[in-house]
DRENMI-313764 format. One record per residue (C-alpha): residue number from 1; x negated, y, z negated; residue in three letters; chain. Coordinates in steps of 0.5 Angstrom, whole numbers. Layout:
<lumses>
<seq = NUM, x = X, y = Y, z = Z, type = ALA, mol = A>
...
</lumses>
This chain:
<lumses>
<seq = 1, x = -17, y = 1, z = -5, type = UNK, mol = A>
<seq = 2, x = -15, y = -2, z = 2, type = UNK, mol = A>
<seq = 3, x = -8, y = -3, z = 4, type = UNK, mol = A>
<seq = 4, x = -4, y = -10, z = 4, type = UNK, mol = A>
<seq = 5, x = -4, y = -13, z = 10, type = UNK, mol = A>
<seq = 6, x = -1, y = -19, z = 10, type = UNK, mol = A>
<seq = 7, x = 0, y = -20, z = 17, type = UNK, mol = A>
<seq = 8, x = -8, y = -21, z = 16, type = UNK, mol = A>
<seq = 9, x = -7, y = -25, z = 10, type = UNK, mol = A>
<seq = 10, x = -11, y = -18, z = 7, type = UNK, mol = A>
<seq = 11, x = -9, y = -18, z = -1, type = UNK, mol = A>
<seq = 12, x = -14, y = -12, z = -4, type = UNK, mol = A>
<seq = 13, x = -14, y = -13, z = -12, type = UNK, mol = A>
<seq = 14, x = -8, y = -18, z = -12, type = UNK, mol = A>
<seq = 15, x = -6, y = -24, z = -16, type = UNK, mol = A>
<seq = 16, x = -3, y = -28, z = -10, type = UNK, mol = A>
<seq = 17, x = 2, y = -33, z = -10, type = UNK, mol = A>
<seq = 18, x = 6, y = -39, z = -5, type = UNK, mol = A>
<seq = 19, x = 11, y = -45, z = -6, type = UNK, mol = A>
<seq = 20, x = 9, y = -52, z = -7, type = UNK, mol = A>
<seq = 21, x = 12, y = -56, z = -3, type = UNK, mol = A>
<seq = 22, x = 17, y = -60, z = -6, type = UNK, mol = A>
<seq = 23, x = 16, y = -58, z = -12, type = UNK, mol = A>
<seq = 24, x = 18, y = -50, z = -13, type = UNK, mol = A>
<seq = 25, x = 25, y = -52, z = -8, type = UNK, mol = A>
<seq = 26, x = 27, y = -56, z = -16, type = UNK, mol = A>
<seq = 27, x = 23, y = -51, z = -19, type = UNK, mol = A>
<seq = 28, x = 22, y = -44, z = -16, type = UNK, mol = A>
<seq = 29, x = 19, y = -40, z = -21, type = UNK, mol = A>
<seq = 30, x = 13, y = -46, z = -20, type = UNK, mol = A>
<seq = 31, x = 8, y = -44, z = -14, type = UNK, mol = A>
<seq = 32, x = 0, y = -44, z = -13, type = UNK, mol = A>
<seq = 33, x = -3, y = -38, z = -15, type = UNK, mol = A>
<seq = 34, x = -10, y = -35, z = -13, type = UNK, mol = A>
<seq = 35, x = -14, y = -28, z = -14, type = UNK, mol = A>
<seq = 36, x = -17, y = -23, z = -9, type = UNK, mol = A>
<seq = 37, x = -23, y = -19, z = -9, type = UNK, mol = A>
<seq = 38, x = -22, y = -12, z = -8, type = UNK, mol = A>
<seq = 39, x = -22, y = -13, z = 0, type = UNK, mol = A>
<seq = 40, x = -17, y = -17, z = 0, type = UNK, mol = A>
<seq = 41, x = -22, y = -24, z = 0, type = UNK, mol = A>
<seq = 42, x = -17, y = -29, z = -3, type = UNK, mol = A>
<seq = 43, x = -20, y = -34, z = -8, type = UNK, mol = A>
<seq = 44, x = -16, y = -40, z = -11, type = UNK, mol = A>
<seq = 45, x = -18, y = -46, z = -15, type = UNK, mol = A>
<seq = 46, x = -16, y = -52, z = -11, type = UNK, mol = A>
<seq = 47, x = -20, y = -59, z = -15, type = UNK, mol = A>
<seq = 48, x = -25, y = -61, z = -20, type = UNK, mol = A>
<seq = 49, x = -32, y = -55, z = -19, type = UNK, mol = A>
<seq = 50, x = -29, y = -53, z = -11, type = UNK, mol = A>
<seq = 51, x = -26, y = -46, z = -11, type = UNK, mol = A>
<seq = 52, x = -24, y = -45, z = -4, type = UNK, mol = A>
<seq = 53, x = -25, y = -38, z = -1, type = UNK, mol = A>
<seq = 54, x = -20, y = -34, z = 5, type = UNK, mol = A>
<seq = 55, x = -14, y = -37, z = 4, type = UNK, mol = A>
<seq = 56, x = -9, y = -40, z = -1, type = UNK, mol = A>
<seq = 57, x = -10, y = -47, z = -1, type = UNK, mol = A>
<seq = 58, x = -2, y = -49, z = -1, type = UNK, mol = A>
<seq = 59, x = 1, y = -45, z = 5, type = UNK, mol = A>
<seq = 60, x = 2, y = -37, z = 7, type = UNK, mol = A>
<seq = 61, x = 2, y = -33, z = 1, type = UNK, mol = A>
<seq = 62, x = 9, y = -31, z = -1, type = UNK, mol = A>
<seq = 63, x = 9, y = -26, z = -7, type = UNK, mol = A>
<seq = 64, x = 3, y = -22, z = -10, type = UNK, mol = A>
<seq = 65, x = 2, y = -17, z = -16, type = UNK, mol = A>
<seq = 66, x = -3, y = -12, z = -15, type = UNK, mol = A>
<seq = 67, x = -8, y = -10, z = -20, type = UNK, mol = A>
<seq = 68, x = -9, y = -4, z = -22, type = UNK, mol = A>
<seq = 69, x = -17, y = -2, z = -22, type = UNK, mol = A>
<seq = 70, x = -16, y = 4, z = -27, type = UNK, mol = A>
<seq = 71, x = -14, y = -2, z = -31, type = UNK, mol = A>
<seq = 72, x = -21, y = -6, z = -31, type = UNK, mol = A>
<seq = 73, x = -24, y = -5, z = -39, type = UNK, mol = A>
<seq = 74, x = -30, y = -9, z = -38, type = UNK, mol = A>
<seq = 75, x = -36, y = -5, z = -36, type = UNK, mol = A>
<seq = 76, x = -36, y = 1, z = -32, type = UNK, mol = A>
<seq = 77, x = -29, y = -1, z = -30, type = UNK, mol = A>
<seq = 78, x = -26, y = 0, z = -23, type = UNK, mol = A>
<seq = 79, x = -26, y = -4, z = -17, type = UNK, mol = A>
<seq = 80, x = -33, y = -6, z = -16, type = UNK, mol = A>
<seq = 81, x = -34, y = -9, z = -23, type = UNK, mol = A>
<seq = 82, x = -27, y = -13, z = -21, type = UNK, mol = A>
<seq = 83, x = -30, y = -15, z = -16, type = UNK, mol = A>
<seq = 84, x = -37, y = -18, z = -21, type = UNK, mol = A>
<seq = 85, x = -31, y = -22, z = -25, type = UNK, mol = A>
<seq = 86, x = -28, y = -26, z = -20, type = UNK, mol = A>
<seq = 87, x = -35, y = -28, z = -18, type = UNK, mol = A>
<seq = 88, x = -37, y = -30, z = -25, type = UNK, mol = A>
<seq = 89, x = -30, y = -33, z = -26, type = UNK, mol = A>
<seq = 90, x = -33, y = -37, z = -18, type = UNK, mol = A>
<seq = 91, x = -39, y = -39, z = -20, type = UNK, mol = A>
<seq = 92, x = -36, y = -42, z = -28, type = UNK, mol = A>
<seq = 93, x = -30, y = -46, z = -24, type = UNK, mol = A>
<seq = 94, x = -35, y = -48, z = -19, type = UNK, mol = A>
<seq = 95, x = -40, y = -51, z = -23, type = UNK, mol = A>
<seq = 96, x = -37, y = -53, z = -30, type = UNK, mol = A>
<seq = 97, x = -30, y = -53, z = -30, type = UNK, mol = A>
<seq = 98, x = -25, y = -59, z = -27, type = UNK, mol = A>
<seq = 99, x = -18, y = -58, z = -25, type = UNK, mol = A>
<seq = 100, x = -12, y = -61, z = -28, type = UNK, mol = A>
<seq = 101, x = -6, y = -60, z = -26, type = UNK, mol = A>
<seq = 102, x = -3, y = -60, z = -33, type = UNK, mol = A>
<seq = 103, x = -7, y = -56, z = -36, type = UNK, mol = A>
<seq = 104, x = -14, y = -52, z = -32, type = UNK, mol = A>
<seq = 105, x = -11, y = -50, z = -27, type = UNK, mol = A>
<seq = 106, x = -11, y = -45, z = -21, type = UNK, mol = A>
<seq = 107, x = -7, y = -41, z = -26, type = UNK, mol = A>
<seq = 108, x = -12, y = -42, z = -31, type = UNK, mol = A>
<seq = 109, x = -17, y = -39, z = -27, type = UNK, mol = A>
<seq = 110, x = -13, y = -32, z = -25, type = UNK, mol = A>
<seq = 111, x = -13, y = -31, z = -31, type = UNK, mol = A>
<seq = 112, x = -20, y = -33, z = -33, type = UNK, mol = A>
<seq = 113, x = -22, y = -28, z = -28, type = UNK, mol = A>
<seq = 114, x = -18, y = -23, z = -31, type = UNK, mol = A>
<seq = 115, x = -20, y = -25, z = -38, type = UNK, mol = A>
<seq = 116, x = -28, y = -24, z = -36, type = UNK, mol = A>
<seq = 117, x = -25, y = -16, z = -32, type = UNK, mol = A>
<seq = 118, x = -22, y = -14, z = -39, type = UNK, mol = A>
<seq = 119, x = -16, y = -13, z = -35, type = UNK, mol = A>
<seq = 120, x = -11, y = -8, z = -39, type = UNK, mol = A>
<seq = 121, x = -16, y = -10, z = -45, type = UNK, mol = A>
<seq = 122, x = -13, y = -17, z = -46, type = UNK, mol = A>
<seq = 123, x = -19, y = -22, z = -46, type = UNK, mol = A>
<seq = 124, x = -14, y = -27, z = -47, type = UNK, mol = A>
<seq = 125, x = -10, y = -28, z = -41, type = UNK, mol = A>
<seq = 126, x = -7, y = -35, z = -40, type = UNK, mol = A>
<seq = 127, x = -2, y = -38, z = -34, type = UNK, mol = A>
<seq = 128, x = 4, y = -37, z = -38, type = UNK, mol = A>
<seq = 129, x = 2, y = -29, z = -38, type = UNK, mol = A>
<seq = 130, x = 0, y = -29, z = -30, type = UNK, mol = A>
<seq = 131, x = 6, y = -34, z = -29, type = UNK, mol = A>
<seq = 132, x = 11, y = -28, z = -32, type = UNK, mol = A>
<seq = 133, x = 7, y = -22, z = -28, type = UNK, mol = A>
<seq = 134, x = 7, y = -25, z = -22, type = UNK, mol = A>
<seq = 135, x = 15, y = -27, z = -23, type = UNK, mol = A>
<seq = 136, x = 17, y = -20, z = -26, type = UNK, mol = A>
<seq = 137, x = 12, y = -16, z = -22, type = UNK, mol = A>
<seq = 138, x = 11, y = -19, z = -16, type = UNK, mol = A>
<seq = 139, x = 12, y = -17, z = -9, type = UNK, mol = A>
<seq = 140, x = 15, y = -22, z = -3, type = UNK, mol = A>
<seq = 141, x = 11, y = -20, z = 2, type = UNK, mol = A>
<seq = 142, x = 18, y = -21, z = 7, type = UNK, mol = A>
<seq = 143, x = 26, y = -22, z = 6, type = UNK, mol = A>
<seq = 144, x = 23, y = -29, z = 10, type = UNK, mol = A>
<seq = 145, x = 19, y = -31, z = 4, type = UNK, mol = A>
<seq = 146, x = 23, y = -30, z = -1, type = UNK, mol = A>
<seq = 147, x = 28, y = -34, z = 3, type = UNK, mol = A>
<seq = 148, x = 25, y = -39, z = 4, type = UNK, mol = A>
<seq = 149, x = 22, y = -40, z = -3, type = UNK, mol = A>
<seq = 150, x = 30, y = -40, z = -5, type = UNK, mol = A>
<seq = 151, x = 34, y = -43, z = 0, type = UNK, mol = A>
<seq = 152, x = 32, y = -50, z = -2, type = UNK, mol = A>
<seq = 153, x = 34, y = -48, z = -9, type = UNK, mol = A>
<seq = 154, x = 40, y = -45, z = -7, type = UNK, mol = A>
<seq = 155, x = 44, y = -50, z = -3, type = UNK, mol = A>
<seq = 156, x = 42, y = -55, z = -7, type = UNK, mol = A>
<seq = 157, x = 46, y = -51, z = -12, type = UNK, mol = A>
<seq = 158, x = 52, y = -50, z = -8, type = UNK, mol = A>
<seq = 159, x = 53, y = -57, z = -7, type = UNK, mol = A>
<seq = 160, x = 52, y = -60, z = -13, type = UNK, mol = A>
<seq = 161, x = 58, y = -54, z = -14, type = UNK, mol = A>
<seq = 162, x = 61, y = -57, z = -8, type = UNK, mol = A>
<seq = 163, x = 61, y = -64, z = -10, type = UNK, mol = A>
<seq = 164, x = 62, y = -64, z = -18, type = UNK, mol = A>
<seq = 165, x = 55, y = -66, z = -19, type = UNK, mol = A>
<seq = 166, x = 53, y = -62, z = -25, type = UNK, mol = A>
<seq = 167, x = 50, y = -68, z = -28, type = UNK, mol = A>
<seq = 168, x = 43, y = -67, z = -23, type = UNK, mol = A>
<seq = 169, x = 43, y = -59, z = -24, type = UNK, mol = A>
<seq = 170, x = 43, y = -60, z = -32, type = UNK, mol = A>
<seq = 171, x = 37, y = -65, z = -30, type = UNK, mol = A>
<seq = 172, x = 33, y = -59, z = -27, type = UNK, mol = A>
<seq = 173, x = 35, y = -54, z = -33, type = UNK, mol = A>
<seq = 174, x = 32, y = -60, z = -38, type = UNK, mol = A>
<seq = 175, x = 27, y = -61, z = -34, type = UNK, mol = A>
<seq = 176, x = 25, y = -54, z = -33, type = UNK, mol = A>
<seq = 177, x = 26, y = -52, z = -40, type = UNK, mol = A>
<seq = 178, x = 20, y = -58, z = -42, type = UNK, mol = A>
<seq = 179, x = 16, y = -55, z = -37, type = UNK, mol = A>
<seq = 180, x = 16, y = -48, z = -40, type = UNK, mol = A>
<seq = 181, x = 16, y = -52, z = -47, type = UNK, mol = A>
<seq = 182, x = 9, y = -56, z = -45, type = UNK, mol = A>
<seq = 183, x = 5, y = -50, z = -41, type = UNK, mol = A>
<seq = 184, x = 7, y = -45, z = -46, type = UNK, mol = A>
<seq = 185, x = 4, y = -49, z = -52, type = UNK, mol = A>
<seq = 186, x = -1, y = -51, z = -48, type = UNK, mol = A>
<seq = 187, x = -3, y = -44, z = -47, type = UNK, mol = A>
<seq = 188, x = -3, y = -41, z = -54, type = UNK, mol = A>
<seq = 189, x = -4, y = -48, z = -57, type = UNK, mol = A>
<seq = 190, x = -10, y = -51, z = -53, type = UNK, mol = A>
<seq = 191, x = -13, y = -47, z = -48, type = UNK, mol = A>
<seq = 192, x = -19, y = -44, z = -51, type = UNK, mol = A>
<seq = 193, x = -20, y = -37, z = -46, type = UNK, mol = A>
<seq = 194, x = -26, y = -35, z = -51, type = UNK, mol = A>
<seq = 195, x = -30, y = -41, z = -49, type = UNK, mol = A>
<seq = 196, x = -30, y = -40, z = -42, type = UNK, mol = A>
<seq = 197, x = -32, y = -33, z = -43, type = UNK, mol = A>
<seq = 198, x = -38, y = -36, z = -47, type = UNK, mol = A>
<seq = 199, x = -40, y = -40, z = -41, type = UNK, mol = A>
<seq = 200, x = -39, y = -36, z = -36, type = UNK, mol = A>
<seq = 201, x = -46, y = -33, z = -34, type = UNK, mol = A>
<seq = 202, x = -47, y = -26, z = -34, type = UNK, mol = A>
<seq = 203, x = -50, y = -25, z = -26, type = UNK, mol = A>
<seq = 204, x = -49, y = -31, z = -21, type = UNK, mol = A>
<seq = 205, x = -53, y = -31, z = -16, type = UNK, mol = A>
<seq = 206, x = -51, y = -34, z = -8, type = UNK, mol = A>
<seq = 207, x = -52, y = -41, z = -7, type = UNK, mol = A>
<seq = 208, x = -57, y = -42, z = -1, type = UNK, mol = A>
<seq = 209, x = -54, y = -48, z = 4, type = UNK, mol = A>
<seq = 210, x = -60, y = -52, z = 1, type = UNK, mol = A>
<seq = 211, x = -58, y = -52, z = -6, type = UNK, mol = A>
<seq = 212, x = -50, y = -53, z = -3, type = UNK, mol = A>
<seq = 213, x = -54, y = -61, z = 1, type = UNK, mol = A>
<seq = 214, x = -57, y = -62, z = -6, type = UNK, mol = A>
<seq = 215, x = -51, y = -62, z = -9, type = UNK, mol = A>
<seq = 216, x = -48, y = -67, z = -5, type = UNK, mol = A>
<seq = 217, x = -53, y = -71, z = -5, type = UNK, mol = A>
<seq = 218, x = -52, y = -76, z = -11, type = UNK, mol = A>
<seq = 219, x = -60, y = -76, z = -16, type = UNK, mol = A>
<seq = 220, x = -63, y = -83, z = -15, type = UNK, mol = A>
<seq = 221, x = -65, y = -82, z = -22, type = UNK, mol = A>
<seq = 222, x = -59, y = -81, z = -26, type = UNK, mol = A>
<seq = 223, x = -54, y = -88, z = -27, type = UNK, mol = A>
<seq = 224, x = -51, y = -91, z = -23, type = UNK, mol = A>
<seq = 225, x = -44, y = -89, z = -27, type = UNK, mol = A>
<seq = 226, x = -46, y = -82, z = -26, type = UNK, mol = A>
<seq = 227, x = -41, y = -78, z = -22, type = UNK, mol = A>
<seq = 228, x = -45, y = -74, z = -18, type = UNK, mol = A>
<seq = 229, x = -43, y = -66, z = -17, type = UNK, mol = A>
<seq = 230, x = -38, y = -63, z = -12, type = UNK, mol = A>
<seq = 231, x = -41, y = -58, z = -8, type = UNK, mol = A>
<seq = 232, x = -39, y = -51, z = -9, type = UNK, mol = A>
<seq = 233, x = -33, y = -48, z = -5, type = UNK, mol = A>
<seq = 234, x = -34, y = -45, z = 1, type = UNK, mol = A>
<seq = 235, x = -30, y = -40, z = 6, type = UNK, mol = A>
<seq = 236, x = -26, y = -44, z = 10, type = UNK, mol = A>
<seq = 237, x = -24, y = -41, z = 18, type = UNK, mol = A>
</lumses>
């Protein structure tokens, strides 16, 4: 398995994470979330059918939680089959799959693809489950990552301290606390990790530039209120 190497912005078989801005400076734990193929190519899921490929769509990845190939159960195991399931899990969010931010989101589709490799023998991974690891078990790629992930968080916290402005730290803590509430129900409640590994296809094939125009192209056929499709997602730089 190749090395990290995040000056390359290189992450070999590794849930990688960044910040959102605005909101992870009121809410640290809260970021953008991708997966990497297994020679550090990073995927993550960004809109409606459009997976971008290369890099993660919010910014440099601060934080990754590198997987374990021994741990992969679907198949033959290993790197290579890994590397199948993130490419099935491209093809599903590429086609079917549109993104909310509340519910089928870009942590939704790590944990798909970990779902469809059987990781740790689990095929009911969910984003409360890839939040937790990435927070417990992940590795900030510096000090000057971390920093700037805290920090916002940090001075907003001293000067509340400093000014008696408990009320607005209170907010955070409430608002936080329902976060974790909706997702965590969301998760073990609504999201339905069986129904996507029943549609994601068994092969995928790769998409010639002739299909990825015709996508584009709005069908004369169809009705006029027919949102036509997105094109699948592309590398980017």
């Amino acid at each position: 398995m190749p090395p990290v190497e995040s000056r390359k912005n290189c992450f070999p078989m590794c849930v990688v994470w960044c910040p959102l801005p605005m909101i992870t400076w009121l809410f640290p734990p809260i970021g953008h979330v991708g997966i990497a193929y297994s020679d550090g190519l990073i995927t993550d899921f960004l809109g409606s059918r459009f997976i971008h490929r290369g890099s993660l769509g919010f910014g440099a990845v601060a934080r990754y939680w590198r997987l374990d190939p021994g741990k992969v159960t679907d198949g033959a195991g290993g790197a290579q089959t890994f590397d199948t399931c993130v490419r099935r899990a491209e093809s599903l969010f590429n086609t079917c799959e549109y993104y909310n931010l509340f519910g089928n989101n870009c942590h939704q589709y790590a944990a798909h693809a970990m779902n469809l490799a059987g990781y740790q023998g689990k095929r009911d991974w969910n984003m409360v489950h890839v939040a937790a690891n990435v927070l417990i078990k992940g590795r900030w790629v510096s000090p000057w990552a971390a920093a700037k992930t805290w920090g916002p968080f940090c001075v907003a916290v001293v000067a509340c301290a400093a000014t008696g402005a408990w009320g607005f730290l209170q907010g955070l803590a409430f608002a936080f606390a329902v976060l974790v509430a909706y997702f965590s129900s969301y998760s073990f409640g609504v999201a339905d990790p069986a129904r996507k590994l029943y549609q994601t296809p068994n092969s995928v094939d790769a998409y010639s530039e002739g299909e990825v125009m015709g996508m584009q192209m709005h069908n004369v056929s169809a009705s006029p209120d027919e949102e036509p499709p997105l094109p699948p997602g592309r590398s980017i730089g």
